[in-house]
C-alpha positions, 0 to 999 in steps of 0.5 A: 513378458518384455512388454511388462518390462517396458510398461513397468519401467514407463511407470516408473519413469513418470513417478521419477519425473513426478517427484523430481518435478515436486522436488523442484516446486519445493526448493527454496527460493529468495529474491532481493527488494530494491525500490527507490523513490526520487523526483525532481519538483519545482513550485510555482507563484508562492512556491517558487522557492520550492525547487530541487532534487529529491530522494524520498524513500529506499526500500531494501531487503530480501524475501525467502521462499521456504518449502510447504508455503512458509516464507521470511521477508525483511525490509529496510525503510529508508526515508526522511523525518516527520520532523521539519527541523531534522535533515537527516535520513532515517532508516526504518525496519518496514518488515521483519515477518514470516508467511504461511500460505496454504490453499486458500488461507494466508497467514501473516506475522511479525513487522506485517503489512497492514490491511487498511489501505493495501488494497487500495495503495495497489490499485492505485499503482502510482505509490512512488508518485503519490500515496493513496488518500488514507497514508497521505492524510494518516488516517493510519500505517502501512505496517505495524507489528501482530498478526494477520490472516485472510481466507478466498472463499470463492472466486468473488469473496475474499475476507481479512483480518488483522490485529496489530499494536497500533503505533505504526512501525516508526515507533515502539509501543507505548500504550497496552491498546490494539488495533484491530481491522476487518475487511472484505473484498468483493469480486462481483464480475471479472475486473470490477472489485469492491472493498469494505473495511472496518477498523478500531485502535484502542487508545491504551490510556484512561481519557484519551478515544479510541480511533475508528476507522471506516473506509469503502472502495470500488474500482474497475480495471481492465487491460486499457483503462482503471478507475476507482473510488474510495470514501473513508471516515476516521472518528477520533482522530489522535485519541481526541473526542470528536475529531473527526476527519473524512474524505474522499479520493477519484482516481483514473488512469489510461494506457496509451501505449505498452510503455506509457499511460497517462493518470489523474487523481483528485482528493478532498478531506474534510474536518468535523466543525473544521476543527483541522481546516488549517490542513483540510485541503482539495488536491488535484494531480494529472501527469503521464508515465513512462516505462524505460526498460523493465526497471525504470519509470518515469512520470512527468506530473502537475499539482494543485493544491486547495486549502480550505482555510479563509485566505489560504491560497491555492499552490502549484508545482511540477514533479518528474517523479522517477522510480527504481526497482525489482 
């Protein structure tokens, strides 16, 4: 009778311990987003003038773990204008969204993160010193406002999709087109992933094309060294027929130690008939980075820039890019 007692009671233990363990993994949660973006950069020949302190961009918000895999997540975009004439800092809401993530499926919607070029942005990994080829030559947004969903279907196939209104999220919408994308992400051995994506941005207005958007990436990367490829293929570009823009962009990256490594990246953008050869452009980056503690990196870095039109000369600059954040 005692030993029933004490084999009851064991029992019961362990589904106290079982619930207060789920009642642990259900509570709510949140965490501050603070990154910031610096550098200094000096120019060399033609460019000397081009010198100085910078503060590219600030990111601040706050994400919220809610129970039963619901989560908020908002975030303030500070940076500086497109515009050359306007010296001013503009704040932008980069995020306002909720996620909800159950087994395999994730679903997203609000102000979300794109899914054109996410992927690669991350593989790359050196955003606060370069953005990845399809956001520096706007072939599209990092954020927009709909909705997105994604799905793991095994351990070496994952699918996306995304539609969204296709303005970006530095502006409100001004035409009834939608953007929408398919993506799809392969894993054929543990460390090497390819990418395939597939996007069409209405244009919402009679005469005006819609934008298509093609891109394709594979990488490796491992605990010593990562590489990657991508090529991308954007057909009419700004809703004009036939403006079509290109390119590709090799990047590689080596770790020396457990605080530094060293990185190299090259990109070549192309225009059909060379109808944008004003900004088509060769670019070349090689430069080192420095992790000072857990929250601060440093990355030394030279740059040379072709331009392709006839009688445009090559530039040269020098950057310690520097970033902040948790």
């Amino acid at each position: 009778m005692k030993a029933k007692f004490i084999l009851a009671g064991f029992f019961a233990c362990i589904g106290i311990a079982t619930q207060a363990q789920d009642a642990k993994v259900e509570e709510p949660k949140g965490k501050a987003i603070v990154q910031v973006f610096g550098n200094f950069h000096s120019g060399f020949g033609n460019e000397k003038n081009d010198r100085g302190f910078e503060l590219e961009r600030s990111y601040l918000g706050y994400e919220y773990k809610l129970s039963k895999g619901l989560s908020v997540k908002g975030v303030m975009d500070i940076g500086k204008s497109g515009d050359v004439s306007d010296y001013q800092r503009i704040a932008y809401i980069k995020n306002a969204m909720v996620s909800w993530k159950k087994g395999n499926l994730t679903l997203n919607g609000g102000l979300i993160s794109t899914t054109q070029f996410n992927f690669q942005e991350k593989f790359w990994g050196y955003r606060y010193i370069m953005k990845s080829f399809q956001d520096e030559y706007k072939f599209g947004s990092s954020a927009d406002l709909g909705l997105s969903a994604s799905y793991k279907f095994a351990d070496w196939v994952s699918a996306d999709a995304i539609i969204v209104n296709g303005e970006g999220y530095k502006k409100i919408q001004k035409s009834y087109g939608l953007n929408y994308g398919l993506g799809v992400t392969l894993t054929p051995v543990e460390g090497f992933q390819i990418r395939l994506y597939g996007g069409l941005n209405e244009s919402g207005e009679q005469g005006k094309a819609d934008i298509v958007n093609m891109a394709g990436f594979m990488g490796y990367k491992c605990k010593r060294f990562t590489v990657g490829a991508e090529y991308n293929h954007m057909l009419n570009a700004s809703n004009k027929a036939g403006n079509d823009q290109f390119g590709y962009s090799l990047f590689g990256s080596v770790n020396l130690a457990k605080y530094a490594d060293v990185y190299a990246r090259f990109d070549d953008l192309y225009s059909k008939n060379d109808w944008n050869i004003k900004k088509d452009e060769a670019a070349a980056i090689l430069g080192a980075q420095f992790k000072l503690g857990k929250y601060v990196k440093l990355a030394p870095n030279f740059r040379m820039s072709m331009p392709k039109a006839d009688g445009a000369k090559n530039s040269y600059s020098a950057y310690v890019n520097c970033y902040f954040g948790f």
